[in-house]
C-alpha positions as CSV (number, residue, x, y, z in Angstrom):
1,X,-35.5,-0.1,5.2
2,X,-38.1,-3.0,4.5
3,X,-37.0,-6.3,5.2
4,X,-38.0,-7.1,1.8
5,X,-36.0,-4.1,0.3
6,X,-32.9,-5.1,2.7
7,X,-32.0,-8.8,1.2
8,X,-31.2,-7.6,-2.5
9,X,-29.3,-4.3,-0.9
10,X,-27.5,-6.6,0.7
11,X,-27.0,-9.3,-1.9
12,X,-25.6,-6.5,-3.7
13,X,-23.2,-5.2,-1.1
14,X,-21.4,-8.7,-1.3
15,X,-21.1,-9.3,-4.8
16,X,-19.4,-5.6,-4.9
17,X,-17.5,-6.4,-1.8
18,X,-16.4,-9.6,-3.8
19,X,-15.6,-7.4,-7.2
20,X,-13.6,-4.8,-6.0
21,X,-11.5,-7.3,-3.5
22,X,-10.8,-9.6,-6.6
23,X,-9.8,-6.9,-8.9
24,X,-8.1,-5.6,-6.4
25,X,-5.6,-8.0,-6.2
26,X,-5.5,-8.3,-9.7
27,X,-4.4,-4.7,-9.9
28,X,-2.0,-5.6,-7.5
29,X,-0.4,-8.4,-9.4
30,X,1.0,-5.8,-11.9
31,X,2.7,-4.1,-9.1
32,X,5.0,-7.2,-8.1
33,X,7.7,-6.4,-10.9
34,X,8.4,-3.2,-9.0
35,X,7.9,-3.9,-5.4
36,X,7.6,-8.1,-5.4
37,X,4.3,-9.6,-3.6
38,X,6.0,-8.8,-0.3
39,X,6.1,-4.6,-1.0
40,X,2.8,-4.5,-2.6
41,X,0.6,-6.6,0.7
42,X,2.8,-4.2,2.6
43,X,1.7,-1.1,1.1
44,X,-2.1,-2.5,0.7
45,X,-1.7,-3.2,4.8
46,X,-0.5,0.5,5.5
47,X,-3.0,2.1,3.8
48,X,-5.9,0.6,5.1
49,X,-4.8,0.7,8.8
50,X,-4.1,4.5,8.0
51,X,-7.3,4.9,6.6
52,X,-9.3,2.4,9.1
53,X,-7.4,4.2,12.3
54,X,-8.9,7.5,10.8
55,X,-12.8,6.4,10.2
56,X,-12.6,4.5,13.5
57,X,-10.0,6.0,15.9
58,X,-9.5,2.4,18.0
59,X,-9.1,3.1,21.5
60,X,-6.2,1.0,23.8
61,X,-8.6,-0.1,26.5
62,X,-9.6,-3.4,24.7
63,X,-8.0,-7.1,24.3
64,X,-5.0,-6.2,22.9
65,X,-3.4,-9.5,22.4
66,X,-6.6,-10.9,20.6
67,X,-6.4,-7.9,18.4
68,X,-2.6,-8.5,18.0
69,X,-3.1,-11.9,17.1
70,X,-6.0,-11.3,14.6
71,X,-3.3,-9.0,13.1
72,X,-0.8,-11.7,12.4
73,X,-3.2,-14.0,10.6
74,X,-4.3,-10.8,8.7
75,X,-0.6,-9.9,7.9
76,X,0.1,-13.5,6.8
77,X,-2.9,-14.2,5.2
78,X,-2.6,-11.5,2.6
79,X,1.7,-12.3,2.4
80,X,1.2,-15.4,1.9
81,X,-1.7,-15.2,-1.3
82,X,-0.2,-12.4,-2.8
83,X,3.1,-14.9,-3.5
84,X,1.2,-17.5,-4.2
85,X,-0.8,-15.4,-7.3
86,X,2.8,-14.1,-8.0
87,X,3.3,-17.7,-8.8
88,X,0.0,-18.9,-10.3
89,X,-2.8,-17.7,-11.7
90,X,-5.4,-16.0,-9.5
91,X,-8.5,-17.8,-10.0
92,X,-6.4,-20.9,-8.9
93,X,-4.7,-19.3,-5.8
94,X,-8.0,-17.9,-4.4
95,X,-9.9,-21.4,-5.3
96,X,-7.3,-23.2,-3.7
97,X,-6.9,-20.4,-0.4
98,X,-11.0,-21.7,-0.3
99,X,-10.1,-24.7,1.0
100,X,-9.5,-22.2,4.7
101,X,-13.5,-21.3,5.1
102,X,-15.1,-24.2,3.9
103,X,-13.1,-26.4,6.2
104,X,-14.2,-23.8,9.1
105,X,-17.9,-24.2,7.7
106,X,-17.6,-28.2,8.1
107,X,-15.4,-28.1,10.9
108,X,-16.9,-30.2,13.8
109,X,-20.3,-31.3,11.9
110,X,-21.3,-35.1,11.9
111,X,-23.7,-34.8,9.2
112,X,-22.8,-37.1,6.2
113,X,-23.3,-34.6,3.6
114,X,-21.1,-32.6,4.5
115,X,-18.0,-34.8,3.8
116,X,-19.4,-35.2,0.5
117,X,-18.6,-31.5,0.3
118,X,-15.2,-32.3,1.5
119,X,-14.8,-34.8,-1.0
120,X,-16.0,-32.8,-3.3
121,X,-13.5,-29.7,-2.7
122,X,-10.6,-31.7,-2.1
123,X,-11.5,-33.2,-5.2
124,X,-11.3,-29.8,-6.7
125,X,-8.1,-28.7,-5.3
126,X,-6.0,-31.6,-6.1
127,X,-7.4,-31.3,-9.7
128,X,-6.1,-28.0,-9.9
129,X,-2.4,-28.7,-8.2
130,X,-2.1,-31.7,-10.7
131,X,0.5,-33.0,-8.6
132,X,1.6,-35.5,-11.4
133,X,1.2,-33.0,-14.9
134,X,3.8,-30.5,-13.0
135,X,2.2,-28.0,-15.2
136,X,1.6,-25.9,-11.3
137,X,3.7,-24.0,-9.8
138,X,4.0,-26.3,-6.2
139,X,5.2,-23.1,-4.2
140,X,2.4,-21.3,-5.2
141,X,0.4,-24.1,-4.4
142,X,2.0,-23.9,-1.3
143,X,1.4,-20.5,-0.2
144,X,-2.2,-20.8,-1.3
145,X,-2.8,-23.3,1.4
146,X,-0.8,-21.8,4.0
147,X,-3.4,-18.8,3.3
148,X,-6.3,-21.1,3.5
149,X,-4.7,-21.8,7.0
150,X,-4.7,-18.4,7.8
151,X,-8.0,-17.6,6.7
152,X,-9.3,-20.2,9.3
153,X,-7.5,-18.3,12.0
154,X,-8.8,-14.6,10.4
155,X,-12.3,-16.6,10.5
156,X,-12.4,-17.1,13.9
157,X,-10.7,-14.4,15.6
158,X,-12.4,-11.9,13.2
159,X,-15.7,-12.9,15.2
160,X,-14.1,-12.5,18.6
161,X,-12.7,-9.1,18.0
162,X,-15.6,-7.7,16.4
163,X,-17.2,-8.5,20.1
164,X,-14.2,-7.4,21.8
165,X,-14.3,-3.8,20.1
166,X,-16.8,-1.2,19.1
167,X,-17.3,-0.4,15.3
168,X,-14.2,-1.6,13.2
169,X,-11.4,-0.4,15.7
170,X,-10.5,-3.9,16.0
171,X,-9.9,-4.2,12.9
172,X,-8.3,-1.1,12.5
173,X,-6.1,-2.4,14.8
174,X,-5.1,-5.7,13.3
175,X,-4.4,-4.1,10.2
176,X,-1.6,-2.0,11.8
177,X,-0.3,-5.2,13.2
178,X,-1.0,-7.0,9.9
179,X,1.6,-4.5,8.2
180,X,4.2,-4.8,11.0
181,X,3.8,-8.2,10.5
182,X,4.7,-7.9,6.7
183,X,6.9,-4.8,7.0
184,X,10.3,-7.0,6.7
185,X,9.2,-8.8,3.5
186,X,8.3,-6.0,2.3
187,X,11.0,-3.9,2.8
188,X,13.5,-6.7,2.1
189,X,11.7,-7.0,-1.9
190,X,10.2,-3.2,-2.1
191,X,13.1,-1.6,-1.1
192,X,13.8,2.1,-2.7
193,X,10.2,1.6,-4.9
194,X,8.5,2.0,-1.6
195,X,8.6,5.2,-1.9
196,X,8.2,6.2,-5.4
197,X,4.5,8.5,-5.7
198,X,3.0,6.6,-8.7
199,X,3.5,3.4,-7.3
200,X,2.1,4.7,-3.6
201,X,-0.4,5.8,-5.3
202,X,-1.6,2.9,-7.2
203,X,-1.3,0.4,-4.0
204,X,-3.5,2.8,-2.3
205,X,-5.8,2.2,-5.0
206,X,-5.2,-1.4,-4.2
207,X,-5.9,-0.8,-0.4
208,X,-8.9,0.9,-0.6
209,X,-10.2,-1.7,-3.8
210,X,-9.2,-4.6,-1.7
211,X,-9.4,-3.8,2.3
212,X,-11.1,-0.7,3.0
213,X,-14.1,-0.8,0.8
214,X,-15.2,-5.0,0.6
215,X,-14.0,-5.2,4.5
216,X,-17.0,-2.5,5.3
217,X,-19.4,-3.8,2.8
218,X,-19.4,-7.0,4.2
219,X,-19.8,-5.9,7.3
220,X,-22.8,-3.9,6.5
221,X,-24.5,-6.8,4.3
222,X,-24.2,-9.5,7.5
223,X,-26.2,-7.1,9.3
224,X,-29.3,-7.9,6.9
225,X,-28.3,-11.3,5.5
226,X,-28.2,-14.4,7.1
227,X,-24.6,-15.9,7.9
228,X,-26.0,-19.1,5.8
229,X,-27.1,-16.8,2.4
230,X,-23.6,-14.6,3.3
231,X,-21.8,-17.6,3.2
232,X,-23.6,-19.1,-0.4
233,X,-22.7,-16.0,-2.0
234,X,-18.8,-15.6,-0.5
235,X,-18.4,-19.2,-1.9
236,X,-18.6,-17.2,-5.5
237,X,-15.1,-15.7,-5.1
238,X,-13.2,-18.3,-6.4
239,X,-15.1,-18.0,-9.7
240,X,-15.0,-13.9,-9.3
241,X,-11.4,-14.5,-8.8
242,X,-11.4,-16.6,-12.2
243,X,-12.5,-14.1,-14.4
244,X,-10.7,-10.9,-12.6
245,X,-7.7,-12.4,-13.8
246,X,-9.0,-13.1,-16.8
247,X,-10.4,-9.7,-17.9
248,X,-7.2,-7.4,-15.8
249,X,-4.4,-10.3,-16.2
250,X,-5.3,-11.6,-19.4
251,X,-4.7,-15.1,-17.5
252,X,-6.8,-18.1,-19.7
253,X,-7.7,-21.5,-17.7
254,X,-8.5,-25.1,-19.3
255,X,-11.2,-27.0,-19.0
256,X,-9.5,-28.8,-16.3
257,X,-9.2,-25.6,-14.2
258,X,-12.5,-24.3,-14.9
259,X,-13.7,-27.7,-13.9
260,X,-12.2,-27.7,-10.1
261,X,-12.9,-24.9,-9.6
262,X,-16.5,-25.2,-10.3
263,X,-16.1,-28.4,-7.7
264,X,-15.0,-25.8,-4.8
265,X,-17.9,-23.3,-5.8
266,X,-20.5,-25.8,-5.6
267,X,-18.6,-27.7,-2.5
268,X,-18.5,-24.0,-0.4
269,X,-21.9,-23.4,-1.2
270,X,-23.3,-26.7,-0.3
271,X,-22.1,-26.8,3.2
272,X,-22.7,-22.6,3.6
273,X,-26.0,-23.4,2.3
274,X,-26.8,-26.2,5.1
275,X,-24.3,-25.1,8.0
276,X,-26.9,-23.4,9.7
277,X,-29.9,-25.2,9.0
């Protein structure tokens, strides 16, 4: 394909890749009275390493430990988010979980402007915890930053295995560790609902809305994108996330939401924007 034709293609692959993960998990949100946020990352985990082990059949022969350990930031990642939207809302969660790749995208840099961006996001943030309204849930505050921490850790590792391993059997890989990783959680709040067939059924849904199918269109776009432009657009999810919860939650934000997290969307795509430049 033309170079020409290539950058809208791939513009497009990421703001479907960013869709279908958002709705994803706000399909999965309406699966947490039955199997609790624990159950339902569980299940999503499964069913993309069943269906990832199948497209890519991983071999054994490669880094197994960085695999391993690009599995538990994966597992924890995902735990850890899917309490904190069980907690708040999911436009806040994921806005606040942004804090993990923008500090990745400043991380290191000496430029001035980018601590504006800091400022900026952290601005953002603490706007949305409003740490002296109380009007937040803090643990789900909580969990949303301990995935932002993970999301560094997917960030980086994510790179090195997708050099360590062919194709996507890395990742295929970490998501079996991912969902060993969760398996007690889940187990512990799932419990007998595990196995019920419509709600296996509906968190394969969620799997392939919010693993299988953004995971591999993100991977094709940043073939034909540059990581700068990849970056600008991923710095939309907290906004995607916004109205996903919105249109499939029915979950309404203030001014003052809308607000910070309109700080974080500008902050991530400021320093994606300039990162590479």
């Amino acid at each position: 394909m033309h170079v020409s034709r290539q950058r809208p293609v791939a513009v497009a692959m990421v703001l479907a890749a960013s869709g279908s993960l958002q709705v994803g998990a706000a399909f999965a949100v309406t699966l947490f009275d039955e199997l609790g946020p624990g159950g339902a990352a569980f299940l999503r985990l499964a069913f993309a390493a069943i269906v990832l082990c199948a497209i890519w059949r991983p071999s054994l022969e490669g880094d197994l430990r960085l695999a391993a350990a690009f599995g538990v930031a994966l597992g924890l990642m995902n735990w850890s988010i899917y309490e904190s939207i069980d907690r708040i809302p999911l436009g806040v969660a994921v806005t606040i979980e942004f804090a993990g790749p923008l500090a990745v995208a400043v991380l290191g840099s000496r430029r001035r402007l980018d601590g504006v961006w800091v400022v900026l996001a952290a601005a953002g943030i603490v706007l949305l915890a409003d740490p002296s309204g109380g009007s937040i849930d803090g643990l789900g505050v909580l969990f949303a930053l301990i995935a932002a921490g993970c999301w560094m850790a997917y960030i980086h590792l994510s790179q090195r295995t997708g050099r360590a391993f062919p194709g996507g059997g890395g990742l295929a890989l970490a998501m079996v560790v991912g969902a060993l990783v969760v398996a007690p959680a889940g187990l512990i709040q799932g419990g007998s609902s595990l196995s019920h067939p419509d709600l296996l059924g509906s968190a394969l849904v969620v799997a392939l809305a919010s693993s299988v199918l953004p995971y591999s269109l993100e991977l094709e776009a940043l073939r034909r994108l540059p990581a700068a432009v990849f970056g600008v657009l991923m710095s939309l999810e907290p906004a995607v996330a916004a109205l996903a919860g919105f249109g499939v939650l029915g979950q309404d934000l203030g001014a003052r939401e809308l607000l910070a997290i309109a700080m974080v969307v500008v902050a991530s795509a400021g320093a994606a924007a300039l990162s590479h430049r």
